[in-house]
C-alpha positions in Angstrom: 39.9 0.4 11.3 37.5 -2.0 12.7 39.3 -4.4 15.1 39.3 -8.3 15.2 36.6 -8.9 17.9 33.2 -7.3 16.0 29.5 -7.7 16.6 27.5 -6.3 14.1 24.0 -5.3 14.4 21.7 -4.8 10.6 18.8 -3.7 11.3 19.9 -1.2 13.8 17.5 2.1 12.9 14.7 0.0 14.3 13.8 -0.3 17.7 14.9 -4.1 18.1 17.9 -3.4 16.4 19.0 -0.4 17.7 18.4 -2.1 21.2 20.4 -5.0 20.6 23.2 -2.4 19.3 22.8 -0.3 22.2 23.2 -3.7 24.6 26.1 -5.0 22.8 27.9 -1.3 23.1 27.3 -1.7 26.7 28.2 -4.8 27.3 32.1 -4.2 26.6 32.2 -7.5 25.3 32.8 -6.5 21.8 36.1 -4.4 20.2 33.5 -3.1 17.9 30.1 -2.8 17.5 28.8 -1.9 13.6 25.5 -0.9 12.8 24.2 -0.9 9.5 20.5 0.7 8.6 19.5 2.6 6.3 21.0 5.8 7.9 24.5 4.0 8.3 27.6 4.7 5.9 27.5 2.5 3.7 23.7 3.0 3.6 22.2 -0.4 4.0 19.0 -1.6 1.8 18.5 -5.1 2.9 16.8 -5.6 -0.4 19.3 -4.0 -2.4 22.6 -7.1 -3.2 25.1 -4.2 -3.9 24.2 -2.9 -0.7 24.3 -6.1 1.2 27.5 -7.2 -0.4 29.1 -3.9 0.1 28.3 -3.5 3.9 29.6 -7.3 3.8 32.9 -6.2 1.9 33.4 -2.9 4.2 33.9 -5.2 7.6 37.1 -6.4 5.9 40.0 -7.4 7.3 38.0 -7.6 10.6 36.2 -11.6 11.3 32.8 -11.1 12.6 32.3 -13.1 16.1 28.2 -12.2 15.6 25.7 -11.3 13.4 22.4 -10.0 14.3 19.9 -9.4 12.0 17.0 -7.4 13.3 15.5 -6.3 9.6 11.8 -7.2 9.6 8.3 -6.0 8.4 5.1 -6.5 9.1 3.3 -3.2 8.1 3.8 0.3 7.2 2.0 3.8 6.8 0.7 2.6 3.8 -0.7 -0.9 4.2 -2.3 -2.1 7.5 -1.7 -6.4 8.4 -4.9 -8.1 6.6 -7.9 -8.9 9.0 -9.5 -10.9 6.0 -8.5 -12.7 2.8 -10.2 -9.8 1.1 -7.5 -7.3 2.0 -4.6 -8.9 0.6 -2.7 -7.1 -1.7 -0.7 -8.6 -3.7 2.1 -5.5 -3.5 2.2 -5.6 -0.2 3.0 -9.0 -0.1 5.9 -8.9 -2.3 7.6 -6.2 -0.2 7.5 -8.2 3.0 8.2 -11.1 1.0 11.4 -9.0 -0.5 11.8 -7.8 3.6 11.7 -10.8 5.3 12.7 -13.8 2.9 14.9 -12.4 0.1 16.8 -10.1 2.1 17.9 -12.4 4.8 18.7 -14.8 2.2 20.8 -12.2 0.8 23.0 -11.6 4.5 23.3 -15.3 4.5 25.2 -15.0 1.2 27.7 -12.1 1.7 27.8 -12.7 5.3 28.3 -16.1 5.6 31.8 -16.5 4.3 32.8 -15.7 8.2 31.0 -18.4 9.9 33.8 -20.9 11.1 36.1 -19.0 10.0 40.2 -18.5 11.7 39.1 -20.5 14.9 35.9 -18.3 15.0 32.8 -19.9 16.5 29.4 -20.2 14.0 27.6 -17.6 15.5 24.7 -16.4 13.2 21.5 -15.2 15.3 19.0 -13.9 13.2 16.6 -11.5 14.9 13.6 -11.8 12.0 11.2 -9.0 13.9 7.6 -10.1 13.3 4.3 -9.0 15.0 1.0 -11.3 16.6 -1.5 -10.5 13.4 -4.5 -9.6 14.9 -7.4 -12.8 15.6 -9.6 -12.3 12.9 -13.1 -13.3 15.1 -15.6 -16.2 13.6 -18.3 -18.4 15.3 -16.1 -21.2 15.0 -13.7 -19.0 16.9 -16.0 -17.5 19.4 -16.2 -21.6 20.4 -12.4 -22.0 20.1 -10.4 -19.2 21.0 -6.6 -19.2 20.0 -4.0 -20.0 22.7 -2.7 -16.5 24.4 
């Protein structure tokens, strides 16, 4: 049974996330540390509600004290980030869109019901993992290069 003092880490088969799982385990600050990926039991989709909602549901009785999301993409094997308008693709887009908009939506709505909760402080961090997109070079930026 999961105690009353519980970090939990989504996100935590990445590297980000399983960092951030492998700090919190460490930092003895925690009764419990829960990870949820898609390796975990319950297997987590963040773009699947039934699997948000039962991740949610299988904390019970336990009272989050924080919530770390560390879901995020940018790319994958399959589709590179866009150097041009040219190589947008539309499918791609409504993954990461799915990733990195719907998804976290979704925690908000079957995690939240903690937040303030029994004396509990609001702690929600969200740990959105995102990458620079490469500077797509023109001659107006070859005279004005981006901030580093």
């Amino acid at each position: 049974m999961i105690g009353e003092s519980v970090a939990v880490v989504i996100g935590a088969g990445g590297g980000i996330g399983a960092a951030l799982f492998d700090a919190l385990r460490a930092s003895g600050g925690y009764r419990d540390v829960v990870a949820f990926s898609r390796a975990s039991t319950p297997r987590f989709d963040i773009t699947d509600e039934a699997s948000v909602r039962d991740a949610a549901a299988s904390l019970a009785p336990a009272v989050p004290l924080l919530v770390i999301d560390a879901t995020g993409f940018l790319h994958d094997a399959a589709h590179r980030p866009e150097k041009s308008w040219r190589e947008l693709d539309p499918a791609q887009m409504a993954r990461a869109f799915a990733l990195n908009a719907i998804g976290p939506a979704l925690l908000m709505k079957h995690f939240q019901r903690w937040l303030g909760k029994f004396g509990q402080p609001d702690e929600w961090i969200s740990c959105l993992t995102a990458a620079k997109v490469p500077w797509i070079r023109s001659e107006h930026d070859e005279a004005n290069p981006p901030d580093a």
